[in-house]
C-alpha positions in Angstrom: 0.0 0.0 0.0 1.7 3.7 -0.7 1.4 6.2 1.4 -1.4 8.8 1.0 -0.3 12.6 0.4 -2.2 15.7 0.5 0.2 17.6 -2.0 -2.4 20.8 -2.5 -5.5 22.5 -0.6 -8.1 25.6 -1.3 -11.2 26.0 -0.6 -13.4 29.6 -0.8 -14.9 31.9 1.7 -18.5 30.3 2.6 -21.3 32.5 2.2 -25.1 32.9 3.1 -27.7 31.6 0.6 -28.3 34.2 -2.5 -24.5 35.9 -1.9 -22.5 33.0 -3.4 -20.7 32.9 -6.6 -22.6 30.1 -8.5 -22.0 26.6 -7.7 -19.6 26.0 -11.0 -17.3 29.1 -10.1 -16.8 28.0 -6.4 -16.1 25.0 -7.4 -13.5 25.4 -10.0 -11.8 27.8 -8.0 -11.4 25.8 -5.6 -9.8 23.0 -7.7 -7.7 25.4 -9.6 -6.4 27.0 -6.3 -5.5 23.2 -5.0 -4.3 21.9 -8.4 -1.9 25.2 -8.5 -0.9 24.8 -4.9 0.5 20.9 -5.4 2.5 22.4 -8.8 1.1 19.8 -11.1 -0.1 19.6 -14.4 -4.3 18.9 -14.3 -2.8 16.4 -16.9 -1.5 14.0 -14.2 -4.8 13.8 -12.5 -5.4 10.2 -12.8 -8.5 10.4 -11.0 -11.7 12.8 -9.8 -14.1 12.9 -7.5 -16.8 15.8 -6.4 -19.5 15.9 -3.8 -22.4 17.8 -3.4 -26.1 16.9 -2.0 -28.4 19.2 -4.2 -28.4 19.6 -7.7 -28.8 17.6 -10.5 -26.9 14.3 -12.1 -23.1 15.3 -13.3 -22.8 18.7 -11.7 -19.6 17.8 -10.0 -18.5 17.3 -14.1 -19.9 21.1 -14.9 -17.9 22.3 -12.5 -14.7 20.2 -13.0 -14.9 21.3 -16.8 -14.8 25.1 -16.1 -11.4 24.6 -14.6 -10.1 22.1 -17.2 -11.0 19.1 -18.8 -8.3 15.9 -19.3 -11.0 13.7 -19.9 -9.8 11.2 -16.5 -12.4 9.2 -14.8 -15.1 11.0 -12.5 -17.3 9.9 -10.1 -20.0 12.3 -8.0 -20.3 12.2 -4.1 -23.6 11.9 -2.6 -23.5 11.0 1.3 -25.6 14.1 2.7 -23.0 16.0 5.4 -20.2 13.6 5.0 -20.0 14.0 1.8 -17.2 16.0 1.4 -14.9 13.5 3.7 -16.3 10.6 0.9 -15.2 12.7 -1.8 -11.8 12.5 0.2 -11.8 8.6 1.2 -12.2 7.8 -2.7 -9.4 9.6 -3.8 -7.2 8.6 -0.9 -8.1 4.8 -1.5 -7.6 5.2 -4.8 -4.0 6.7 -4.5 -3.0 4.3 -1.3 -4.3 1.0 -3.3 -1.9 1.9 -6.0 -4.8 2.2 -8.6 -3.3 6.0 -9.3 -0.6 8.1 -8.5 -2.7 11.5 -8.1 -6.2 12.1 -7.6 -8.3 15.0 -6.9 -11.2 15.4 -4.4 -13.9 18.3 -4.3 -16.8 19.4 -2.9 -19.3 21.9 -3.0 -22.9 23.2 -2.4 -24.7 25.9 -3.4 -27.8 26.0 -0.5 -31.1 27.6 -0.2 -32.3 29.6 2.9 -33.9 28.0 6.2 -33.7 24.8 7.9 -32.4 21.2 5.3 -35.4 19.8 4.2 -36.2 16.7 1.6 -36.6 17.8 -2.4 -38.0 14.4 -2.9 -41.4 14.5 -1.3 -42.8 12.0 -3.5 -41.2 8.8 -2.5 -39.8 7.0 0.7 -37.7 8.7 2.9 -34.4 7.3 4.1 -34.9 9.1 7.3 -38.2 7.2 7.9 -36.9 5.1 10.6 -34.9 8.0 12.2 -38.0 9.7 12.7 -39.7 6.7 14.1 -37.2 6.7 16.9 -37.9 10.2 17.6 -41.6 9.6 17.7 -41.9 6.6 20.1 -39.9 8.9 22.2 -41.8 11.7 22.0 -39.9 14.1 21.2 -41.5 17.3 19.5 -42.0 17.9 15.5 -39.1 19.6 13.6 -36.9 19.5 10.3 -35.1 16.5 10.2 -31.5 17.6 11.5 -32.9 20.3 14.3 -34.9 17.7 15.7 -32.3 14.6 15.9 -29.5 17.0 17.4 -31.9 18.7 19.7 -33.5 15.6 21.0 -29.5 14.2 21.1 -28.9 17.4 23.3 -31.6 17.4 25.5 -31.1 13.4 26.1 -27.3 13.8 26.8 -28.1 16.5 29.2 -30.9 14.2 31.0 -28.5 11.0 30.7 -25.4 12.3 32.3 -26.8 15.6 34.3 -25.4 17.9 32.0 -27.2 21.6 31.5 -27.7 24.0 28.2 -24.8 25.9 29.9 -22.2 23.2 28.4 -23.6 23.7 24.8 -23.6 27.4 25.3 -20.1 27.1 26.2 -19.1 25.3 23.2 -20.5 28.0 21.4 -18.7 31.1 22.6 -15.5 28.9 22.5 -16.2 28.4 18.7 -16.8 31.7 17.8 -13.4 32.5 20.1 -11.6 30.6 17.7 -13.6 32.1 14.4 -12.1 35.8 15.2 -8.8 34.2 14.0 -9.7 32.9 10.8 -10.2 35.3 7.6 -12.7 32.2 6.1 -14.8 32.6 9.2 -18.5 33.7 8.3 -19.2 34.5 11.6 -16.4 36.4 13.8 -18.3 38.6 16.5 -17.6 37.4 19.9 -20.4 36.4 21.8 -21.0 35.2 25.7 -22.2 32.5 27.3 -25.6 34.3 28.2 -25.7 35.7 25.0 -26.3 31.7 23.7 -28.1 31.1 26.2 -30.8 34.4 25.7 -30.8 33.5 21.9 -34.3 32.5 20.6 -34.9 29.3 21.2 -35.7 26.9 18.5 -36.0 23.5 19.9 -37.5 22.3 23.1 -36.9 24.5 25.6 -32.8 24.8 25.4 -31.5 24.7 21.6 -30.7 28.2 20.9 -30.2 29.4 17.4 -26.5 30.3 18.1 -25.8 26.3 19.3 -26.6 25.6 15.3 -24.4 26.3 12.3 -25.7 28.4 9.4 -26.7 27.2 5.8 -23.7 28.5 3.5 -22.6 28.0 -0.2 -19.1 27.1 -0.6 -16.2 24.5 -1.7 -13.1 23.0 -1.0 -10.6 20.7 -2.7 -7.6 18.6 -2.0 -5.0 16.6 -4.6 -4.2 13.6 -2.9 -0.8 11.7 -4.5 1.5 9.1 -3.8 4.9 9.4 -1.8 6.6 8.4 -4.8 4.7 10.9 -7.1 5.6 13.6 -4.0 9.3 12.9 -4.8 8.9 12.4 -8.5 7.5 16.0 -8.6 8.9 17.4 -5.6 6.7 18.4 -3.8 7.9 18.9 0.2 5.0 20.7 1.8 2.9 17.1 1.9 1.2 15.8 4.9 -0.1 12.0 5.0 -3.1 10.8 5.9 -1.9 7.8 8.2 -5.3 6.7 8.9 -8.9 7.4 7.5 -12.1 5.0 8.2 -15.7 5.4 7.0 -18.2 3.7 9.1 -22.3 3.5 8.3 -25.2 2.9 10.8 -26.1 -0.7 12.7 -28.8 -1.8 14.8 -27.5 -0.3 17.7 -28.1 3.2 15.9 -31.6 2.8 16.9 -31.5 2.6 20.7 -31.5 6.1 21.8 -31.5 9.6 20.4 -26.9 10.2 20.8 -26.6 6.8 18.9 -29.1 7.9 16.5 -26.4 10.9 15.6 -23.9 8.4 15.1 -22.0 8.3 17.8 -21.6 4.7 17.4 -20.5 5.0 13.6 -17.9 7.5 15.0 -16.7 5.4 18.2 -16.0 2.5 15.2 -14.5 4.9 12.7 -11.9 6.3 15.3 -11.1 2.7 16.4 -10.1 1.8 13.3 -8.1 4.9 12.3 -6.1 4.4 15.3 -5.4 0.7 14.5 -4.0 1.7 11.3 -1.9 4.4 12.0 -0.5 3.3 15.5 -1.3 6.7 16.7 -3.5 6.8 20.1 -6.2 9.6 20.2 -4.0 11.2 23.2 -1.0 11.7 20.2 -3.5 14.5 18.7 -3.1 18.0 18.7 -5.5 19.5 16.9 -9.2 18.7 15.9 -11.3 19.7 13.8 -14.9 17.9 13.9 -18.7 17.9 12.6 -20.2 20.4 15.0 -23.5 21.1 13.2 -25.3 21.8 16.5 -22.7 22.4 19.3 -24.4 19.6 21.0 -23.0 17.3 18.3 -19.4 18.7 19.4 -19.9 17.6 22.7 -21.2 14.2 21.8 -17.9 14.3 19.4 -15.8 14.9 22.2 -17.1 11.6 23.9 -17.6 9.3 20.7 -14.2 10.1 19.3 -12.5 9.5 23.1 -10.9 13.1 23.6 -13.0 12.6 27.0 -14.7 9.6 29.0 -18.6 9.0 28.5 -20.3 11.3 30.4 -17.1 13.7 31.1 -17.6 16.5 28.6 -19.1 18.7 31.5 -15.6 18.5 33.0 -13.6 18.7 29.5 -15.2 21.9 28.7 -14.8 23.5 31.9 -11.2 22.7 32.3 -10.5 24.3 28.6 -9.5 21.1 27.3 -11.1 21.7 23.9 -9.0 25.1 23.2 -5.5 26.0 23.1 -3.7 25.6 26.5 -5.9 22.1 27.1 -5.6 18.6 25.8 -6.8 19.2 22.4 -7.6 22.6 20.1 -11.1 21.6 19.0 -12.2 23.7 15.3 -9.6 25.9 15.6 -11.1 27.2 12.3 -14.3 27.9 14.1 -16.2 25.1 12.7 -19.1 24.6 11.2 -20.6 26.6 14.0 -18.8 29.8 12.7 -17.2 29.0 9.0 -20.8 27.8 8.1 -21.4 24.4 6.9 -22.0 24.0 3.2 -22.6 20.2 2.9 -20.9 19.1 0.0 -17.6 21.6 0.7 -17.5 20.8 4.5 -14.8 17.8 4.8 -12.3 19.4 2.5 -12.8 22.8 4.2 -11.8 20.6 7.3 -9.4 19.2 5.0 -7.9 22.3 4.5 -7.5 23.5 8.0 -5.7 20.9 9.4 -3.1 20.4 6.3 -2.3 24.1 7.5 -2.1 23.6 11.0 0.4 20.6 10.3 2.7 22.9 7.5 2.5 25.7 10.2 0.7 27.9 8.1 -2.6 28.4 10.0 -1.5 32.4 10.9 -2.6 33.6 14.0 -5.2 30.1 14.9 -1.7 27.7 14.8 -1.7 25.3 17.2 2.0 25.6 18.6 3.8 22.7 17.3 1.3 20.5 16.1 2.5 17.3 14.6 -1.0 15.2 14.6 -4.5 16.2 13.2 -8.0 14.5 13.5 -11.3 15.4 11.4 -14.7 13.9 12.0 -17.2 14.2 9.5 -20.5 13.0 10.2 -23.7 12.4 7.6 -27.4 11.1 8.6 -28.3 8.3 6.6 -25.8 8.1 7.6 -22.0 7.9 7.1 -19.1 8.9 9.3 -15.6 9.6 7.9 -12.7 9.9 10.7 -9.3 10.9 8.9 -5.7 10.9 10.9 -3.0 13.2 9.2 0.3 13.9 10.3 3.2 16.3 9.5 5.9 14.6 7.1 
């Protein structure tokens, strides 16, 4: 098996519904910037591969062609929020088999305003049986992902005696971090009673600023060999030493934190740490799916950064930001950068290649040698990717 090698990153500044560049333009920006970054000729790319959840068949091509067009193999990305990080695992599977030498991943999404909803009303749903879950529990009507995370919150909180006041911290130590980063959407600061005095938009404790924004955006990554590295020369790589996708099992049923895939992400990290003989306590810096900031505390717990039922304690003792155990979304997450579904993972992608080449600016995490990205799709998938510094 070679070695994997993420040669070249971009990605654009996300942006609110209706202020976007078209899908096609973010996109091939994007791939250009990445492309231009490794110093290769689009002529080597063996292999592509673009994600995005809403549009129609071969849009990943449309925007591919407007930055060139070699006529390689393509394959489009569907796996709702984790699709970016599947765009990723193809190309990195295809270059670490040994099938190619370089291959390109992508992703982008160009969103509509308000709360995800279904554009196929006229058939099943595969979120059927996530619902029924909900139901027999009673928890209260809402769009699909508001509803799973809230009820995930409000049942961690009843579980392990937690209170809104964790979440709410989460959130201002997000938004902390965003003032640091020039692709930050959001970058005002805001306090913990702030959160808190937000409107409230599920049950009686989910505040609108514990949930990340619709955005449009992209990202990309070239993903090569060691030997086409060397063969090329380039220097400023950084290996991905470990990557896993997991998908749902019966267990995802049992309660409403399992049905968020806490157990596809408690697999996935197993496995990435078998394969790269790295330990989850070897990582600096994280950067992980926190769509609700209660999903970032469940994170914290499904990915082992802190015992079950210890968040309460990781949070207060600042062991998710710099001076603690672990710099959680240095890049300010999806809570702050904005979470466009398709772009997402290579966006994360992006972040943490620069935290290992020491380029991050003022949000480096001092001497950072190990990064860890979760990214996290109902349905569901869960992608967990180890890189380290070469």
């Amino acid at each position: 098996m070679s070695k994997a090698i993420v040669a070249g990153v971009d990605m654009v500044k996300f942006a609110k519904p209706g202020q976007s560049e078209p899908y096609r333009v973010m996109a091939s920006t994007a791939i250009k910037g990445a492309v231009k970054e490794a110093g290769i000729d689009p002529k080597l790319i063996e292999q592509a591969f673009g994600g995005y959840v809403y549009g129609d068949s071969c849009c990943g091509q449309h925007a591919l062609y407007d930055a060139f067009q070699v006529g390689m193999p393509f394959v489009n990305v569907n796996n709702n929020c984790s699709t970016g990080s599947s765009a990723l695992f193809l190309a990195r599977q295809a270059v670490q088999s040994g099938a190619v030498e370089c291959a390109l991943a992508f992703g982008f999404e160009e969103m509509q305003p308000g709360a995800l909803g279904s554009h196929w009303d006229d058939r099943e749903s595969p979120f059927d049986g996530f619902l029924k879950v909900l139901d027999d529990k009673g928890y209260p009507d809402a769009p699909l992902a508001l509803r799973c995370f809230g009820a995930a919150g409000h049942y961690y909180m009843e579980k392990y005696g937690a209170t809104s006041d964790l979440f709410a911290k989460v959130s201002v130590k997000t938004r902390n971090h965003a003032l640091n980063n020039p692709y930050s959407l959001l970058n005002t600061p805001l306090t913990e009673q702030e959160v808190l005095d937000a409107k409230v938009v599920y049950m009686d404790y989910l505040t609108r600023f514990m949930c990340c924004p619709p955005t449009c955006g992209a990202g990309a990554a070239v993903i090569v060999s060691e030997a086409f590295a060397k063969k090329h020369g380039i220097s400023n790589g950084v290996e991905i030493v470990g990557q896993a996708m997991t998908t749902d099992t019966p267990d995802t049923w049992v309660d409403p934190i399992a049905l968020v895939g806490a157990g596809m992400t408690q697999r996935a990290i197993a496995s990435v740490t078998e394969q790269a003989g790295i330990g989850v306590e070897e990582v600096d810096v994280v950067e992980l799916h926190d769509c609700f900031t209660t999903n970032e505390v469940i994170t914290y717990e499904g990915l082992g950064l802190c015992g079950e039922g210890e968040a309460t304690k990781f949070v207060a003792d600042g062991d998710n930001t710099y001076g603690g155990k672990f710099v959680v979304n240095p890049s300010g997450g999806l809570m702050s950068k904005g979470h466009p579904l398709g772009a997402t993972g290579l966006a994360q992608c992006y972040e943490l290649v620069h935290q290992l080449r020491g380029t991050a600016d003022k949000r480096q995490v001092q001497g950072a040698k190990v990064a860890l990205q979760h990214n996290l799709g109902l349905g569901g998938a869960a992608v967990v990717t180890m890189y380290k510094a070469v």
